[in-house]
VEXSE-657440 format. One record per residue (C-alpha): residue number from 0; residue in three letters; x, y, z. Coordinates in steps of 0.1 Angstrom, whole numbers, plus 5000, padded with zeros to 4 digits. Layout:
BEGIN
n; res; u; v; w
NUM; ala; X; Y; Z
...
***
This chain:
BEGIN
n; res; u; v; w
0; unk; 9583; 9133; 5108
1; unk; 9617; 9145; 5114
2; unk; 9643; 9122; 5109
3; unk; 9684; 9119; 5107
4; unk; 9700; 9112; 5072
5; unk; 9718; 9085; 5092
6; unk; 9686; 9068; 5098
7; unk; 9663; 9074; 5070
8; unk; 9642; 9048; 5057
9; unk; 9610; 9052; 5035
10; unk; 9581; 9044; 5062
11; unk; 9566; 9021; 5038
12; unk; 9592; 9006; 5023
13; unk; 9598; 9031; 4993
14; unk; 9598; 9068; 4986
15; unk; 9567; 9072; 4966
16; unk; 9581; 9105; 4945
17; unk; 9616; 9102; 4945
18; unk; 9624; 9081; 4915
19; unk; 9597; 9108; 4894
20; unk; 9617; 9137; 4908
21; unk; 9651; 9121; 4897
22; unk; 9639; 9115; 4862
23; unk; 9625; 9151; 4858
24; unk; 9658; 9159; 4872
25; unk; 9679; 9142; 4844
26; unk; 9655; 9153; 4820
27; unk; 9658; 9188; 4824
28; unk; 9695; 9183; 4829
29; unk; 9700; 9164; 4793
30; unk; 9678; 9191; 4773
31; unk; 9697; 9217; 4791
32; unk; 9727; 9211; 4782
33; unk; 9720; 9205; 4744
34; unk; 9703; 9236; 4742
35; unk; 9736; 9252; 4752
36; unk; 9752; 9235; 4725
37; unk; 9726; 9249; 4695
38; unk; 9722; 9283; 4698
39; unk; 9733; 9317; 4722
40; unk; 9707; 9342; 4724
41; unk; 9712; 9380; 4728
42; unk; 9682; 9399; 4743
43; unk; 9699; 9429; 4725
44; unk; 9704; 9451; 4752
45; unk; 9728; 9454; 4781
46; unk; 9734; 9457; 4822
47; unk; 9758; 9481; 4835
48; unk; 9775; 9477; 4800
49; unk; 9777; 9444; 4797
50; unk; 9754; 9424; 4770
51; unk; 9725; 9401; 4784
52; unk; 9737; 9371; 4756
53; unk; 9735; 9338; 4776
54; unk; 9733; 9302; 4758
55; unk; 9700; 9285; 4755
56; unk; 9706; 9260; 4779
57; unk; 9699; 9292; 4805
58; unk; 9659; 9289; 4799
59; unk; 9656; 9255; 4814
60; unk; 9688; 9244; 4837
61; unk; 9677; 9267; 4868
62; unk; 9647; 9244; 4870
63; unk; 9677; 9216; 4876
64; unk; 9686; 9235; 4910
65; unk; 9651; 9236; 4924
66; unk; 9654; 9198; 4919
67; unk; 9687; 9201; 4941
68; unk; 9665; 9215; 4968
69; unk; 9636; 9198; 4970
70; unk; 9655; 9167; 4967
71; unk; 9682; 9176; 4996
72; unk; 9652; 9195; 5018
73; unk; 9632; 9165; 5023
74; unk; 9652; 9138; 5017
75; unk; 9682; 9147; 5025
76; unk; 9720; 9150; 5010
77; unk; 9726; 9115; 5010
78; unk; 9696; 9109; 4987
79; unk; 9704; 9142; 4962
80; unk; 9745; 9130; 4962
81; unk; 9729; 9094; 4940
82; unk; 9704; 9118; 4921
83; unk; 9734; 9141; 4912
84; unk; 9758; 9113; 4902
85; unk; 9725; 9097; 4882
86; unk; 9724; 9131; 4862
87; unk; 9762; 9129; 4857
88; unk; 9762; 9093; 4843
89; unk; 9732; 9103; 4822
90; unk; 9749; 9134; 4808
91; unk; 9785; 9115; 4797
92; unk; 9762; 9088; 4780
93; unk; 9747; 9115; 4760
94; unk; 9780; 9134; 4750
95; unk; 9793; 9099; 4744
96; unk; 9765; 9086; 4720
97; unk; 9769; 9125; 4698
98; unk; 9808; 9120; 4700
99; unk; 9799; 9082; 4682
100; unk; 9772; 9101; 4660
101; unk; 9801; 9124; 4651
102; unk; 9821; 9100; 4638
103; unk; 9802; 9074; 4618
104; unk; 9798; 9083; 4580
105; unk; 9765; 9101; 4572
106; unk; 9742; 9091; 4546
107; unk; 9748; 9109; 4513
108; unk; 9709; 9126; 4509
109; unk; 9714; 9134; 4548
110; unk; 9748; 9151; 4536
111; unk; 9731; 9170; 4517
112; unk; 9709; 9190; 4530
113; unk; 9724; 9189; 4565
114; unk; 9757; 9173; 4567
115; unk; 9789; 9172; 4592
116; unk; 9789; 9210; 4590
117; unk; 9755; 9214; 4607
118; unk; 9761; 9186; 4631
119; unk; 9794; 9201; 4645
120; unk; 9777; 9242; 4644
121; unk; 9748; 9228; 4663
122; unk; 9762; 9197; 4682
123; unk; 9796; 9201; 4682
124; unk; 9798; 9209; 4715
125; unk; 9781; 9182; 4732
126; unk; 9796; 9162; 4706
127; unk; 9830; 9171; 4711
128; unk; 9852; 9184; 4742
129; unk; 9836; 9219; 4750
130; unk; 9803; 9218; 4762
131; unk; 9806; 9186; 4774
132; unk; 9835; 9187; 4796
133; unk; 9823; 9221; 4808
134; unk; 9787; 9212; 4812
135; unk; 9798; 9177; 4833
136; unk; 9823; 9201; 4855
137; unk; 9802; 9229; 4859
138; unk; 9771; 9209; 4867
139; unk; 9794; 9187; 4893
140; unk; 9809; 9217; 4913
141; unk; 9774; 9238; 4913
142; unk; 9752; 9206; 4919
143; unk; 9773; 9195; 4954
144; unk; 9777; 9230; 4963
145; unk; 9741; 9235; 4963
146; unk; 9734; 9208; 4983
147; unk; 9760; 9211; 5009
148; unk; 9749; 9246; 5013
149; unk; 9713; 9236; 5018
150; unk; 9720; 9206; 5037
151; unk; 9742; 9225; 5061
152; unk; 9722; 9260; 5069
153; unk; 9686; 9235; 5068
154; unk; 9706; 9219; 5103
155; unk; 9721; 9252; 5116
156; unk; 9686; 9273; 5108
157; unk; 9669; 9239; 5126
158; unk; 9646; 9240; 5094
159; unk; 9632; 9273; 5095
160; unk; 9633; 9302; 5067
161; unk; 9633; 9276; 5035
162; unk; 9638; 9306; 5015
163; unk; 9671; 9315; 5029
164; unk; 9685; 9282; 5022
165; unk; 9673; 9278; 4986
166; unk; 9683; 9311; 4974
167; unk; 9714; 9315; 4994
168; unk; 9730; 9275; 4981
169; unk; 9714; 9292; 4948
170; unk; 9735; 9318; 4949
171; unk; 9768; 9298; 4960
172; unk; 9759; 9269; 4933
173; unk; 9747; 9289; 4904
174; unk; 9777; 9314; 4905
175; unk; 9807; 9280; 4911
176; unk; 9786; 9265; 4879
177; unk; 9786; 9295; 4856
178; unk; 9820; 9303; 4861
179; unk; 9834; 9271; 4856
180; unk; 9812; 9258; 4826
181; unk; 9824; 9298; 4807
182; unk; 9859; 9293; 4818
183; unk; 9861; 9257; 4806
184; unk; 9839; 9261; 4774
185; unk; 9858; 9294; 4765
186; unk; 9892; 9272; 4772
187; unk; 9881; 9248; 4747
188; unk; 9873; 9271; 4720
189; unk; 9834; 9267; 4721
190; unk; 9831; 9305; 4732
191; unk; 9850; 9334; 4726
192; unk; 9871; 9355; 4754
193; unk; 9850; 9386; 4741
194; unk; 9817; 9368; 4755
195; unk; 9834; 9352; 4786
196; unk; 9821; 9381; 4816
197; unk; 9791; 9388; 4795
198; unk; 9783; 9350; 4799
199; unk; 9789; 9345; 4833
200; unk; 9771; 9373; 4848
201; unk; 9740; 9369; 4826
202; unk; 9740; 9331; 4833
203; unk; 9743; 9337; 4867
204; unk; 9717; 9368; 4867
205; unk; 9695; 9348; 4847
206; unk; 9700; 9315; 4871
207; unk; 9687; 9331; 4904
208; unk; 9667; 9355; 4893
209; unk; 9646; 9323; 4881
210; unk; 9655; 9302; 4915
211; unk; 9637; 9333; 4934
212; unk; 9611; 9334; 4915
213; unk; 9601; 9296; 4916
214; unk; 9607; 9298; 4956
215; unk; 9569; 9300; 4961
216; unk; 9566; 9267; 4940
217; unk; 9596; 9253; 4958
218; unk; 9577; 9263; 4993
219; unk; 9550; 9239; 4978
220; unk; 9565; 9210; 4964
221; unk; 9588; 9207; 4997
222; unk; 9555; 9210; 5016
223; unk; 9536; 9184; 5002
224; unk; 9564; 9159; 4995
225; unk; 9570; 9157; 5036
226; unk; 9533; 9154; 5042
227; unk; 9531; 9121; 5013
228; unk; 9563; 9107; 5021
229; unk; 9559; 9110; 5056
230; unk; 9595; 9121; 5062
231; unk; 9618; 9154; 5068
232; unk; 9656; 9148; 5067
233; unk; 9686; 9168; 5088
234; unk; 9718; 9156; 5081
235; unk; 9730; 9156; 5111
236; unk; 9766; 9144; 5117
237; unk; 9766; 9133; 5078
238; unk; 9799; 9141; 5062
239; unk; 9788; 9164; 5031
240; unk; 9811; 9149; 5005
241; unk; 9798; 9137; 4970
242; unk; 9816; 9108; 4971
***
């Protein structure tokens, strides 16, 4: 069932799960991403005197990363590089389409009771240059650097300990994504410099501590993909660039 990246072909014809697993993928990425954009939550207490506030998009983009790893365990890095880029194109359309929505008039009762206000406090970000170009930039760094990492320890580990390699790229990923989607957002005015540490370490805290705890369901997915596609990928000799 093993098989080179090099090489790989779908024994019959086409990956059964692969195209499901790319739209849950971009799904999770899209809502993720304008949950950061409408509200920041504080759990109202703090860690080693920093405050756990993280932006909403923390609930659900972790789930995004054990996508990366199913996706590069079993079929390889070549396979999650076109996922990744999918989720990239499908997250500028959106930003796009809310920077359009921004700027056509709104409809007077509309204005009303909601108005351009509302629309920039709650999508402003995705909407505009913040979240956006932080989301896009964060998402592209941590996304690849996940991968890599996964693709390259699953070759030198010669597939064994899965858990190593998902929480260990998790750990890499998460922490290049964090930083760079708080330093970029913060740059751009969408944060302040007061939340900036508090931010990053909670995101990233928040990140892996759900990565680890989905490993068991990672363990699972991974298994029975290989079994129904028929197929376990090394990426051996395969250059680990996203483009």
């Amino acid at each position: 069932m093993s098989s080179s990246s090099a090489q790989l072909s779908p024994p019959g014809g086409s990956f059964k799960y692969l195209d499901l697993i790319m739209a849950a993928f971009v799904t999770v990425l899209l809502i993720s991403n304008i949950a950061s954009s409408a509200k920041i939550v504080d759990l109202g207490f703090s860690l080693f005197a920093v405050p756990l506030a993280f932006d909403g998009g923390t609930l659900l983009f972790p789930i995004s990363y054990c996508f990366g790893d199913i996706l590069t365990e079993v079929y390889g890095f070549r396979a999650s590089r076109r996922v990744i880029w999918t989720g990239f194109a499908a997250l500028a359309l959106a930003s796009a389409v809310f920077f359009l929505l921004r700027l056509l008039p709104g409809e007077a009762l509309w204005e009303e009771y909601a108005g351009a206000a509302a629309y920039d406090a709650i999508l402003g970000g995705m909407s505009g240059g913040g979240i956006a170009l932080a989301s896009l930039a964060g998402y592209w760094v941590g996304e690849f650097s996940n991968s890599a990492v996964l693709s390259r320890v699953k070759v030198l580990m010669k597939g064994k300990f899965l858990w190593v390699r998902t929480i260990g790229s998790t750990l890499v990923g998460e922490f290049l994504d964090s930083l760079v989607f708080v330093f970029i957002a913060t740059m751009a005015g969408v944060f302040s410099w007061e939340l900036f540490v508090s931010l990053v370490v909670t995101n990233y805290l928040f990140k892996c501590s759900v990565e680890a705890l989905m490993t068991p369901v990672t363990y699972l997915a991974v298994g029975k993909l290989k079994k129904a596609e028929g197929i376990d990928v090394y990426d051996r000799g395969v250059k680990l660039s996203p483009w």
